[in-house]
N, C-alpha and C positions, 0 to 999 in steps of 0.2 A: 339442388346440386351445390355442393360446396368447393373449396377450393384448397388444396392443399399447399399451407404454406411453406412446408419444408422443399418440396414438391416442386414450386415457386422458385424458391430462392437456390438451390443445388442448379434447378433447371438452368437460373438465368448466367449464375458463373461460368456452369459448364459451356452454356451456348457463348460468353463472353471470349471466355480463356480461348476456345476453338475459332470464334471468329476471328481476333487477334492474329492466331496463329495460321489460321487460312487464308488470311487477307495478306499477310504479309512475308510469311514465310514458305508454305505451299504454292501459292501462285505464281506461275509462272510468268517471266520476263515479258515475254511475245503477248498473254495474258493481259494484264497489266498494260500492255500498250498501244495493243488493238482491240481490246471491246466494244471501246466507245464507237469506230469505225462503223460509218452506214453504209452497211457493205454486208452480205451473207457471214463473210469472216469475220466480220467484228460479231456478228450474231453468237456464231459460231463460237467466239472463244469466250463470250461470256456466258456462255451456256456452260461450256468446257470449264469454267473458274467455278458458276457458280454450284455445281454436281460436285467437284470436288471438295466445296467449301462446308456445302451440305449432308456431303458423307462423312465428314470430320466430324462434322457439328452431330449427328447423327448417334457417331462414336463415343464422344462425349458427354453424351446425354445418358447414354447407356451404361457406361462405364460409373458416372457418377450414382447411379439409378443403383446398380449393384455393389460397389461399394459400400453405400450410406445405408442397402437396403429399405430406398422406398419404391413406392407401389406407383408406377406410370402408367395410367391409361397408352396401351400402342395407338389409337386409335386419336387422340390427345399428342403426342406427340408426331405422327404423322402429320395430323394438321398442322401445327406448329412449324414443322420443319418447310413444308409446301407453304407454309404465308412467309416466313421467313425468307427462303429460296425466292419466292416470285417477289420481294421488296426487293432485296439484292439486285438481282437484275436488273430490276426497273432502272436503280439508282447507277450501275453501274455501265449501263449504255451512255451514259453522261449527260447526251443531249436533255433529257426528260427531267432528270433533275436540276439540270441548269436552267429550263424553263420554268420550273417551279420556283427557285429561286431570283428570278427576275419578276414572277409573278406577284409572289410575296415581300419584294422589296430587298432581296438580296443577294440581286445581283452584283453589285458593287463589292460587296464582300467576296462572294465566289471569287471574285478576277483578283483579289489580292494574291500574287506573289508571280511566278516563275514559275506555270506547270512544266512550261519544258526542261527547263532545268533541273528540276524536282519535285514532282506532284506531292509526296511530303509537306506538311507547311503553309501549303497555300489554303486561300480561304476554302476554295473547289473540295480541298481535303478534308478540312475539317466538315463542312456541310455531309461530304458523302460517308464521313466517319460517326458524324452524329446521328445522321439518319441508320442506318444500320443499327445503332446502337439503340434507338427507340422503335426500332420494331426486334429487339432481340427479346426487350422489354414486353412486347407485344406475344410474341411466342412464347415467353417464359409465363404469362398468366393461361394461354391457352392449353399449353403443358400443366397444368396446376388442375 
């Protein structure tokens, strides 16, 4: 079984460009500010973020797929989009990945800035922006 690099690389922009765009611009307010809440509702709405983040991403897998005319396993991106989905979550109940960054030594970093202020910016951000971004990485070779 080989992997297809074009396959690869359409995959990983599309899933890029989409999560961008569903992290930041789709997502709703209320979203955004209760997910992380340990609470059914915070459950609740980051489920609600991440189904919509996923059907974009989804979207754009496909659209790029037909455009470029390459050849996608459904079965390969299914997977993909379900590992993708389930990191998101994880990361965006907060609690979980704040643990992991105190585990690994950077916690101190997370608490740089002002989340109340503006979660934007802060260390918190960045960790939860990066991590997304290396399992888009993650999806984009299972897509392949």
């Amino acid at each position: 079984m080989s992997a297809d690099p074009a396959v690869f690389s359409a995959g990983f922009v599309a899933l890029y460009a989409a999560h961008a765009v569903g992290d930041h611009w789709v997502q709703r307010a209320c979203e955004a500010a209760g997910k992380g809440a340990a609470s059914w509702r915070g459950r609740w709405l980051c489920v609600r973020h991440v189904v919509s983040l996923t059907v974009l991403k989804a979207a754009a897998v496909t659209l790029a797929a037909v455009v470029l005319g390459l050849a996608v396993d459904p079965l390969a991106a299914g997977l993909a989009l379900v590992v993708d989905a389930a990191s998101h979550y994880w990361a965006d109940r907060r609690s979980t990945l704040l643990a992991l960054a105190r585990r690994v030594g950077k916690g101190e970093f997370a608490a740089l800035g002002d989340g109340a202020a503006a979660p934007a910016g802060t260390g918190a951000y960045a960790l939860d922006q990066s991590w997304h971004i290396g399992w888009l990485f993650v999806a984009a070779l299972i897509l392949a």
